[in-house]
C-alpha positions as a printed Julia matrix, in Angstrom:
299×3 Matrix{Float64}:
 -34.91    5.9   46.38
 -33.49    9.34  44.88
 -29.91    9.95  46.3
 -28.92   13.86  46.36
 -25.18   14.19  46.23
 -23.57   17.08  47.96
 -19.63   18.56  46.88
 -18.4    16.73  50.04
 -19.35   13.19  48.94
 -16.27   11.2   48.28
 -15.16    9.78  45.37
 -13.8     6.31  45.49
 -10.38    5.19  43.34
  -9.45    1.51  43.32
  -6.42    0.46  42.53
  -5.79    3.83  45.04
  -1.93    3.01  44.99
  -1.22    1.95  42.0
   0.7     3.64  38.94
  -2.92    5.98  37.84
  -4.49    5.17  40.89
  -2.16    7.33  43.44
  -1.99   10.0   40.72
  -5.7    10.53  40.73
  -6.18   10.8   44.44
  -3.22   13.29  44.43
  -5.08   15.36  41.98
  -8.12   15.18  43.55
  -7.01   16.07  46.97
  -4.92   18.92  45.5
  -8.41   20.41  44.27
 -10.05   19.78  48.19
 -12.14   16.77  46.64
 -12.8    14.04  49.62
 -11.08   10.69  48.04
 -11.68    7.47  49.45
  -8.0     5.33  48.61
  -9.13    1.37  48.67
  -6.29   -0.55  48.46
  -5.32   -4.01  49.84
  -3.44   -2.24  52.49
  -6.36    0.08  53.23
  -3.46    2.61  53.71
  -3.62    6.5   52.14
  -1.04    9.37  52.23
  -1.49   11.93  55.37
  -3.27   14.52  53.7
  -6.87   15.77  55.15
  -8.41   15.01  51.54
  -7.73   11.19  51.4
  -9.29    8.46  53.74
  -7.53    4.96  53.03
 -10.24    1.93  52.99
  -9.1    -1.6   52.55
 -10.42   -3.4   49.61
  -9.78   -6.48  48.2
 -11.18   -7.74  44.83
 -11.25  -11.43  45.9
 -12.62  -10.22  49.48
 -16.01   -9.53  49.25
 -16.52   -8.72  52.51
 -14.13   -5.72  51.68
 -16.15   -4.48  48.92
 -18.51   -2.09  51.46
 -16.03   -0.57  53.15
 -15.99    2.54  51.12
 -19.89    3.03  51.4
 -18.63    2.63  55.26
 -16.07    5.12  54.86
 -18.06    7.64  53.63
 -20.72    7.39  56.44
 -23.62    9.31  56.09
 -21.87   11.09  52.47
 -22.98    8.83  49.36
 -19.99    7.63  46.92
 -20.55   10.31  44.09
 -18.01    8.14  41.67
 -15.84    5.34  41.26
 -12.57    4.91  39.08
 -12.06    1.51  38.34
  -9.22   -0.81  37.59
  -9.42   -4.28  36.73
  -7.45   -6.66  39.22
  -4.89   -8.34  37.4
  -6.56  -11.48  36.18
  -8.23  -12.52  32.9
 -11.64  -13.42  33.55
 -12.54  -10.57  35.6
 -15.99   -9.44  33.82
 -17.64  -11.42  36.92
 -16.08   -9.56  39.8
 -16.09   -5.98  38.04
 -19.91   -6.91  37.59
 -20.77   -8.02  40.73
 -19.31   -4.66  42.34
 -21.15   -1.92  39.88
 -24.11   -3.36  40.8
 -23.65   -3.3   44.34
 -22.27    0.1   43.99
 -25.62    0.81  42.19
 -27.52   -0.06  44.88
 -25.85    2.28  47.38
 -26.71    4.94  45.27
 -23.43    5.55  43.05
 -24.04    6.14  39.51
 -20.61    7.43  38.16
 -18.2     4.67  36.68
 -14.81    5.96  34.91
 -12.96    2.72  33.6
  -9.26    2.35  33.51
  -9.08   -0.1   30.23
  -6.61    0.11  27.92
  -6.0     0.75  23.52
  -6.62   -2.86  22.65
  -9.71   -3.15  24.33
 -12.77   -2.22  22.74
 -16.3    -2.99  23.76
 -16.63   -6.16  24.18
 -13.57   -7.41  23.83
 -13.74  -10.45  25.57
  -9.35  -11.32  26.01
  -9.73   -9.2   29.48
 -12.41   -8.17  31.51
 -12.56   -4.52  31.06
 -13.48   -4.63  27.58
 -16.36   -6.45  28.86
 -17.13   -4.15  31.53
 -16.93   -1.26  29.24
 -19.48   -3.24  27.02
 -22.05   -3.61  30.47
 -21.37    0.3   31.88
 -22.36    1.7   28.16
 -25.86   -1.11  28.4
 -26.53    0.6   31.84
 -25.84    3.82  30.3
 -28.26    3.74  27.36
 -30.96    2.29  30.16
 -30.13    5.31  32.42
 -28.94    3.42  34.94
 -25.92    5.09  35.11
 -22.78    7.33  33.76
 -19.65    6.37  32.46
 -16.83    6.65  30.56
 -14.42    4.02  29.54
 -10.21    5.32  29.08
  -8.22    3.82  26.79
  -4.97    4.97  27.33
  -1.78    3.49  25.3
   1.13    2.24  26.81
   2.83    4.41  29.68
   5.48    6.66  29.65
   6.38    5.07  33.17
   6.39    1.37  32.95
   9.7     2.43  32.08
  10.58    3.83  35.48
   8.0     2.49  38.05
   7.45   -1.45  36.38
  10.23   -3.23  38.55
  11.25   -5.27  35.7
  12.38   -2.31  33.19
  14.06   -0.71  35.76
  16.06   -3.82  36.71
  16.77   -4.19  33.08
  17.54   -0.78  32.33
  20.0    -0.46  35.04
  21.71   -3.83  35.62
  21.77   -5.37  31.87
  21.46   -1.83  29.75
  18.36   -3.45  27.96
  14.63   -3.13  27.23
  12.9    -6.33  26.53
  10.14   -6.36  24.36
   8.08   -8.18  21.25
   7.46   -5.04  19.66
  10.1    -5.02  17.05
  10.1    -1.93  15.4
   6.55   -1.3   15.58
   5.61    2.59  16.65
   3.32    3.53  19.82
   2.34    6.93  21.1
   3.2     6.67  24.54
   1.06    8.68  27.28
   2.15    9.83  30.2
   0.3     8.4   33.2
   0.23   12.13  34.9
  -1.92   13.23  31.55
  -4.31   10.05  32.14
  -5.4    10.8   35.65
  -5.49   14.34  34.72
  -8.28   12.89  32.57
  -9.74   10.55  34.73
 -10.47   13.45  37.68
 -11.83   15.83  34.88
 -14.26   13.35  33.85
 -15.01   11.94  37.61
 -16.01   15.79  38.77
 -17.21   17.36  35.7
 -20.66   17.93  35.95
 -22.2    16.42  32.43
 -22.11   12.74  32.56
 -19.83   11.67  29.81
 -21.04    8.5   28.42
 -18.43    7.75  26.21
 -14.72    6.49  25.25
 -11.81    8.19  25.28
  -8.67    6.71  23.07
  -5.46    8.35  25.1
  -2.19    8.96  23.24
   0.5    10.99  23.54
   2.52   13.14  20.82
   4.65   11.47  19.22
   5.08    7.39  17.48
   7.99    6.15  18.89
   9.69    2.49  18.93
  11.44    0.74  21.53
  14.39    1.37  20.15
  13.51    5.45  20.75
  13.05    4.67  24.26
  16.39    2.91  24.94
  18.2     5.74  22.78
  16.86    8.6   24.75
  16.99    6.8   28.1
  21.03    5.8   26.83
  21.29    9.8   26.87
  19.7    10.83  29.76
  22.14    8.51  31.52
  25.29    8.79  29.41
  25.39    4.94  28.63
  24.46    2.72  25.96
  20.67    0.74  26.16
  19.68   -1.79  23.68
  16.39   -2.77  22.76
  16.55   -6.41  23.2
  14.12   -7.38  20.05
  12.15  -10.57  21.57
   9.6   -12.86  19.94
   6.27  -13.1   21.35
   7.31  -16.68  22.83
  10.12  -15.47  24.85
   8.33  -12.22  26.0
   5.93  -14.67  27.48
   7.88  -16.61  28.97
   9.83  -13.73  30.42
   6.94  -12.75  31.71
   5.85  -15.93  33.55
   9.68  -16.06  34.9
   8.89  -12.8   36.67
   5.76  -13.83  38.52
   3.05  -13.35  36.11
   0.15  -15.65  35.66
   0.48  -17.66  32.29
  -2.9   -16.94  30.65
  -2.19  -13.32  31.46
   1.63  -13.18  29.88
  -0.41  -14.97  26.95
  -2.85  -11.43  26.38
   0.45   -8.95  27.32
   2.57  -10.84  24.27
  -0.49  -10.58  21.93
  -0.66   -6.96  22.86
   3.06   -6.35  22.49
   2.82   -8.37  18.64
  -0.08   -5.58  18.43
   2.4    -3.23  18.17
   4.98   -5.06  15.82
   2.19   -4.94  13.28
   1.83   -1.36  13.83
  -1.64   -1.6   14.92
  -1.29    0.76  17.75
  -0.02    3.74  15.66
  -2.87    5.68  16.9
  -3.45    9.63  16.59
  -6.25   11.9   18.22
  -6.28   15.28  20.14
  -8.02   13.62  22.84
  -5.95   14.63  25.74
  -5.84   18.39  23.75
 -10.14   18.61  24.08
  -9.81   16.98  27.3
  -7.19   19.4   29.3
  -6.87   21.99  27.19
  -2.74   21.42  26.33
  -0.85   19.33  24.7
   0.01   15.74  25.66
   3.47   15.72  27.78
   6.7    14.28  25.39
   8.21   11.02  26.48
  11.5    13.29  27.02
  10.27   15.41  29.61
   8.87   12.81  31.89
  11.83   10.42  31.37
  14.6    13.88  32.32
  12.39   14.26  35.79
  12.59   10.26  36.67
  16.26    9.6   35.12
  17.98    9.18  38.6
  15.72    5.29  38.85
  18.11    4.35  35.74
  21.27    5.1   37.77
């Protein structure tokens, strides 16, 4: 069955209200493109663009609700982001090909640096690994983002902001190791330009932002924005782990986050493209900028 897609078929974002998630749909409704939000809560912003679906990755009975949502309009795209587990390469799986079957070909993946193809720590890099395999069959188009660590974890992740402005600290294994952060605006900037351009993409896109900076960085320029002192509490990967686990996060998962953040002690995410440049046509935002417009969270 050929499926003709019209500008007024919706494009879906899961994850709708999360840190990139929410940022997408707000660009996309700022351009007039119909966005279906899935979320657990099925809830979406008022805004005439955005139609809030409930969707549950461990609900399967949830999983049709956009295709429901968008009535007689197909589902022209998808952004998708990997619930919060480690073997998730099933479920991601299991819901591009049902999505295939109603007729959506589009799949933009929200990975991450570490993960290449086929990287088999998390889901995703499987995922991205099974979307290229479907692309070089035809089967569909895709594009897999790799963004670095955000700019925001800093201000929106409930446990640096807790830090930050009850202790004066930053907690991390990273040492002194350098990482170009990227602002999370810039990455869903990216995602919507490659969910509506017309060309598939069928590719990978390593996002980084201008400038290596440390820990340490962060907690100086955060200590000025605020006029107080904030150390960089230098962790090993043991305690960052176990940090993590005290804070609510599954075990095997604060395992893969403290091998990440040793990653970056080795200097293995030093990374430099002009990506974001080709991709928007400006220059990835400084950590400064977006850290002076969210400083108040700190206070």
């Amino acid at each position: 069955m050929a499926f003709v897609l019209s500008s007024r078929d919706p494009i879906l974002v899961l994850g709708g209200t999360g840190k990139i998630g929410k940022r997408i749909a707000d660009k996309l409704a700022s351009a007039a493109i119909p966005t279906l939000v899935a979320s657990r809560s099925g809830e979406a912003p008022s805004n005439q663009w955005l139609t809030g679906v409930k969707f549950d990755w461990f609900d399967k009975s949830t999983w049709e609700n956009p295709w429901k949502a968008a009535g007689e309009h197909a589902v022209r795209a998808v952004h998708i982001i990997a619930p919060l587990i480690v073997d998730s390469f099933d479920l991601m799986k299991d819901f591009v090909d049902m999505a295939l079957t109603k007729g959506t070909r589009r799949f933009i993946l929200q990975s991450g640096s570490p993960l290449e193809a086929g990287d088999d720590k998390l889901g995703m890099g499987l995922l991205h690994k099974y979307v290229r395999e479907l692309g070089t069959e035809g089967k569909a188009d895709w594009a897999a983002l790799r963004p670095t660590w955000f700019m925001e974890n800093f201000s929106e992740v409930q446990s640096h902001i807790d830090s930050i402005k009850n202790e004066r600290r930053i907690y991390s294994a990273t040492d002194r190791g350098q990482i170009p952060f990227v602002s999370a605006d810039d990455v869903a900037e990216c995602a919507v330009v490659l969910l509506t351009q017309p060309a598939p993409p069928h590719t990978e896109y390593l996002l980084v932002g201008p400038k290596h900076m440390t820990y340490d960085e962060v907690a100086q320029i955060i200590g000025e924005l605020v006029g107080k002192r904030i150390k960089h509490d230098h962790l090993t990967s043991q305690q960052f782990q176990d940090r993590m686990v005290s804070l609510g996060m599954p075990e095997d998962y604060a395992k893969v986050m403290a091998e990440y953040e040793h990653r970056i002690a080795l200097q293995k995410e030093r990374h430099s493209n002009e990506t974001i440049q080709n991709l928007l046509g400006r220059k990835p935002t400084c950590f400064r900028t977006v850290a002076e417009k969210v400083k108040e969270v700190w206070i």
